[in-house]
TIDONU-920540 format. One line per field, with one value per residue (C-alpha): x, y, z; residue in one letter. Coordinates in steps of 0.1 Angstrom, whole numbers, plus 5000, padded with zeros to 4 digits. Last residue first. Example, Ala and Ser with C-alpha at 12.3 -4.5 7.8 and 13.67 -1.06 7.14 Angstrom:
# residues 2
east [5137;5123]
north [4989;4955]
up [5071;5078]
rest [S;A]
This chain:
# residues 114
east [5106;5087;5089;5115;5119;5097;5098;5083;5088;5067;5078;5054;5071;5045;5035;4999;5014;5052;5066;5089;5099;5116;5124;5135;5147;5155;5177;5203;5203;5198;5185;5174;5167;5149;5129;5112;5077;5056;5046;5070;5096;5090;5093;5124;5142;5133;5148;5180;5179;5176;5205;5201;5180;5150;5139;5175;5161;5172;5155;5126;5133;5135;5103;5084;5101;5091;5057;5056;5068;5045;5016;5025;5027;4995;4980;4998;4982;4945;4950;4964;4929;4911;4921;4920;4887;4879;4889;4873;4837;4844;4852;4819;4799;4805;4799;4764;4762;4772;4753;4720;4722;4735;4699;4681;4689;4668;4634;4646;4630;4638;4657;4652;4624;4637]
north [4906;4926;4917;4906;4920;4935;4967;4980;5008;5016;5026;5035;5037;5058;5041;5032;5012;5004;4985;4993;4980;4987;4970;4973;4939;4945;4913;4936;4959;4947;4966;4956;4982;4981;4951;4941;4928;4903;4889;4859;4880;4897;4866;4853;4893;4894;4856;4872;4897;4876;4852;4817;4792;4796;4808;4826;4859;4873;4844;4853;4894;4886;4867;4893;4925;4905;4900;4934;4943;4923;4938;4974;4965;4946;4982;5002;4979;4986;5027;5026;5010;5028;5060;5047;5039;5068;5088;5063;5071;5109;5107;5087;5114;5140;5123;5114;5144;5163;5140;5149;5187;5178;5155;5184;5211;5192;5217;5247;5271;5305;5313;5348;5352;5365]
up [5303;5278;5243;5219;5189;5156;5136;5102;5082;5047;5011;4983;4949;4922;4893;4905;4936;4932;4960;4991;5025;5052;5078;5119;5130;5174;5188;5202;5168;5134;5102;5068;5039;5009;5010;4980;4980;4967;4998;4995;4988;5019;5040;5025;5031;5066;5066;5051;5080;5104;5091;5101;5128;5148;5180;5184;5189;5157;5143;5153;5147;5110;5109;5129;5105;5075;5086;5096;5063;5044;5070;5055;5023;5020;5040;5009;4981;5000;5003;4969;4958;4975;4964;4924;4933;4943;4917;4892;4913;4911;4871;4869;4891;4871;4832;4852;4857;4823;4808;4831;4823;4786;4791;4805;4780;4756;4750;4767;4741;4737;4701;4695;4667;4631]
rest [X;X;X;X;X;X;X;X;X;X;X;X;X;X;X;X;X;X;X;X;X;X;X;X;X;X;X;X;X;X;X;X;X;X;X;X;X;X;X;X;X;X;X;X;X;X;X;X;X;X;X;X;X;X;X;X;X;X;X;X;X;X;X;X;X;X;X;X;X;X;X;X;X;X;X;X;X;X;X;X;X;X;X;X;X;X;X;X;X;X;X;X;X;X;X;X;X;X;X;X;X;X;X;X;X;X;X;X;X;X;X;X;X;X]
């Protein structure tokens, strides 16, 4: 019996397995970018939040700061987990699930410089 020797095929299980490669890499990444995208939303809901709260804070327009914190977020589809006040300073933070896992971000806003 002759040894088996011929490579007649092992290219295309080379270029399957490539091609298999690179289309786990390219769902990685855009499983990256994506969470990278859903946490920079978060991050300017927040800051929106934070601005909205702190205008009010301020006395620019009328209410609760931290209840118009908590309009603005809502509004950006997210939930605010905590609310903070301090001498016209709104420090936020809010949270949202992204790919199952809860991403929470911090945001501030007040008067500036006099």
């Amino acid at each position: 019996m002759r040894p088996f020797r011929d490579d007649t095929g092992s290219g295309s299980v080379l270029a399957i397995a490539v091609i298999a490669a690179l289309l786990m890499m390219a769902a990685l990444l855009m499983t990256l970018v994506t969470a990278l995208s859903a946490r920079h939303q978060l991050q300017g809901a927040a800051e929106a939040a934070a601005l909205a709260g702190a205008d009010v804070a301020a006395g620019f327009l009328g209410g609760y700061p931290c209840l118009a914190a908590a309009r603005v977020a809502a509004g950006n589809g997210v939930e605010l987990a905590d609310c903070d006040v301090a001498d016209a300073i709104v420090s936020v933070q809010a949270h949202r699930v992204v790919l199952g896992v809860d991403v929470t971000v911090a945001a501030r806003a007040g008067p500036g410089p006099q």
